[in-house]
Every structure is written in structure tokens, then in C-alpha cells.
C-alpha beads as a LAMMPS data file, in Angstrom:
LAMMPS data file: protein, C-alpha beads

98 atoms
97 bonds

1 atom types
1 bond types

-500.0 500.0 xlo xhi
-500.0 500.0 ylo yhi
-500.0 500.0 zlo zhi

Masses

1 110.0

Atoms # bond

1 1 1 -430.316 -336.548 409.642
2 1 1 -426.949 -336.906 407.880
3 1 1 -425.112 -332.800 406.943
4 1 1 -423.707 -333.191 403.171
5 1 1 -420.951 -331.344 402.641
6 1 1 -420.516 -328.767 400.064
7 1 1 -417.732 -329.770 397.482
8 1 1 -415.305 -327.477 396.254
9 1 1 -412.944 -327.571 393.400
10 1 1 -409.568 -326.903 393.289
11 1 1 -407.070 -326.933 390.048
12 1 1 -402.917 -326.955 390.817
13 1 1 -401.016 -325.413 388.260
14 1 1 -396.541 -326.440 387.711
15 1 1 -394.942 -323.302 385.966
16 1 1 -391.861 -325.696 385.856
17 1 1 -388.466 -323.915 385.286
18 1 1 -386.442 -326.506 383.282
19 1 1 -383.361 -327.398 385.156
20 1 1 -384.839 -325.729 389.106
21 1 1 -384.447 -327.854 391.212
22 1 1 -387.522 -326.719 393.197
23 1 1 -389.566 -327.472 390.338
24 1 1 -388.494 -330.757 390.420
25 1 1 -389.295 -330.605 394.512
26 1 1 -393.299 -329.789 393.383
27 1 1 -393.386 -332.436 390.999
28 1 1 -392.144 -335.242 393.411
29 1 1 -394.070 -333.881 396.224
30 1 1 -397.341 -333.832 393.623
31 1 1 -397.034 -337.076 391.973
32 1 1 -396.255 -338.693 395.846
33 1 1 -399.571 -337.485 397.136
34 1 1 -401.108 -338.317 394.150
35 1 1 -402.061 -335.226 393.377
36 1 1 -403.937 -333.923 389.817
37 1 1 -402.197 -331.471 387.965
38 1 1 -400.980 -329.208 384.956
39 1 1 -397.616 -328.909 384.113
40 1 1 -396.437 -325.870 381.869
41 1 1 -392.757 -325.930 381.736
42 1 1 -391.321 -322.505 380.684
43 1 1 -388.450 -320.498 381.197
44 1 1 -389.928 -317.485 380.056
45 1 1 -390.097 -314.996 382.870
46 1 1 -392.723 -312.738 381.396
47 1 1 -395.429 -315.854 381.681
48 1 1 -393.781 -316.728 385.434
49 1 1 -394.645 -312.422 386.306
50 1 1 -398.099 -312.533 385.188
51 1 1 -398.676 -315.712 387.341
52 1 1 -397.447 -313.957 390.539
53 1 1 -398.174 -310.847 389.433
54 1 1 -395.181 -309.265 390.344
55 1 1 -391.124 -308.414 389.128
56 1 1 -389.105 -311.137 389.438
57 1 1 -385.453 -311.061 389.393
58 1 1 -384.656 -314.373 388.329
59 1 1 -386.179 -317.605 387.049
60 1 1 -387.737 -319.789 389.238
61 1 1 -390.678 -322.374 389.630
62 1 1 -394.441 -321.528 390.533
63 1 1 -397.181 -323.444 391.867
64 1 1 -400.449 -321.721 391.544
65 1 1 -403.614 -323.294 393.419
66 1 1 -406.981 -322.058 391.992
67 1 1 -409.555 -322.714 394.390
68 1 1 -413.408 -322.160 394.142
69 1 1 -413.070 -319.117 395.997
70 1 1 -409.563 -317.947 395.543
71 1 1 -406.586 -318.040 394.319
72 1 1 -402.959 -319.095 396.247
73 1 1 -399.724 -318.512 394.349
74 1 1 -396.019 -319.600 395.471
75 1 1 -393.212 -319.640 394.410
76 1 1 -390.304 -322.222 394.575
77 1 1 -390.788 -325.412 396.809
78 1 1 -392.338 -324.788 400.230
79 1 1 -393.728 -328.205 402.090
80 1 1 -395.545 -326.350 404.599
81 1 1 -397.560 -324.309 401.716
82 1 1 -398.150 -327.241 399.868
83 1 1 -399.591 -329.195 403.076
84 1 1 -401.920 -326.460 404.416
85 1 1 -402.643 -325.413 400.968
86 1 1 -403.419 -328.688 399.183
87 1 1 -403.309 -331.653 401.297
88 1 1 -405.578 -329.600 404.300
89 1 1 -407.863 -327.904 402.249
90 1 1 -408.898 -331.057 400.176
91 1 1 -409.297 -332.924 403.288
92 1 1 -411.294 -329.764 405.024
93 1 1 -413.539 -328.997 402.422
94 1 1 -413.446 -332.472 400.608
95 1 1 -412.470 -330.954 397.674
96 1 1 -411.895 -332.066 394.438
97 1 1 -408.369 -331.792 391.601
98 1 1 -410.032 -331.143 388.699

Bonds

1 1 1 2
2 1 2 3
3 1 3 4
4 1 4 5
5 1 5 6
6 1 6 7
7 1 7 8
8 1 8 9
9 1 9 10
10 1 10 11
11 1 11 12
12 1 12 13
13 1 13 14
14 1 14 15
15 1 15 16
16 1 16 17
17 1 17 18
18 1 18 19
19 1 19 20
20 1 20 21
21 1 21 22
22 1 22 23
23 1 23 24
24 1 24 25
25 1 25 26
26 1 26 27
27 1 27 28
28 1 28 29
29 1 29 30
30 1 30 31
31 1 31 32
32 1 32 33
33 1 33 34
34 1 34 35
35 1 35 36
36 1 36 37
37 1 37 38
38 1 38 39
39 1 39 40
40 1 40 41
41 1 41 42
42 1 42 43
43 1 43 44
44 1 44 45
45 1 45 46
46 1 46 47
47 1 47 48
48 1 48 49
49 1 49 50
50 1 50 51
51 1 51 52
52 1 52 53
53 1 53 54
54 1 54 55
55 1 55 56
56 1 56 57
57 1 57 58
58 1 58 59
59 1 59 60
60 1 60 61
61 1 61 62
62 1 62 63
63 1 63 64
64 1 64 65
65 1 65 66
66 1 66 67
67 1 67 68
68 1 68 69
69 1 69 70
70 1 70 71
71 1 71 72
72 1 72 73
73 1 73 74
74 1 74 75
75 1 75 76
76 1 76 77
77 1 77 78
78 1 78 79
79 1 79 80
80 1 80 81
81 1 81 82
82 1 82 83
83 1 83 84
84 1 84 85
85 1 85 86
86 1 86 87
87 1 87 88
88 1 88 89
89 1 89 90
90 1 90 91
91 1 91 92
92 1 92 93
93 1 93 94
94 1 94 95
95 1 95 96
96 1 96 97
97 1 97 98
């Protein structure tokens, strides 16, 4: 007898800082993978402190990871976050970008 696999969902978020390079970093690291995703490109630091839910002292780009039980927030470009946190967990838990 064959075990299915739940399926979870996952959504990725860009709060893209025009100009950051790290932003930029997220994209390319994103659109290499072939990754799903929304882009909102802001440099309005109110809308980047309600996303990490926190002060922030300057401007920078956010990647936020909504899972189906969970969310992950980080900010600027991290490789080793967006391995375990995307490229593991989809693989894992054969989730799906929506």
C-alpha cells in the first residue's frame, strides 16, 4: 500500500527596495530556482515594519514565506534562509507556490 503525502502550500512574498541590492539578490535567486512569487516594490518603511513587525532603521528588502502552518520573515538576502526555507521545505513536504 502506497503513503500519499499531505500537500502543503506555501506563498513567497518580494518587499523589493528599489535600488537594494539584496533585493535584487532575492529576485535572481527566485527566478533561478524557478520559484512563484509576488513582487511589491516599495520604499516605504512603514509597509516594510508591519511585514517584520518590528523598528527598522533603514530601508531594506524583505522576503516573507507564508506557509500552511506559519509564517517565516527575513530580511535582506540570506542563501542559507532561502535554501532551508524554500528549496527544503518544498522538497520535504512537497509543497506547492501558490
Amino acid at each position: 500500500m502506497t503513503q500519499r503525502m499531505a500537500r502543503f502550500n506555501m506563498k513567497i512574498e518580494l518587499y523589493a527596495v528599489p535600488e537594494d541590492i539584496k533585493g535584487q539578490a532575492i529576485k535572481l535567486f527566485l527566478q533561478r530556482n524557478n520559484l512563484k512569487f509576488h513582487e511589491v516594490v516599495t520604499d516605504d518603511i512603514s509597509l516594510l515594519e508591519q511585514v517584520t513587525k518590528r523598528k527598522l532603521s533603514n530601508k531594506i528588502s524583505i522576503i516573507k514565506i507564508t506557509y500552511s502552518h506559519g509564517i517565516s520573515v527575513q530580511e535582506g538576502f540570506n542563501e542559507h534562509f532561502l535554501n532551508h526555507q524554500i528549496l527544503e521545505h518544498i522538497k520535504k513536504y512537497n509543497a506547492k507556490l501558490i
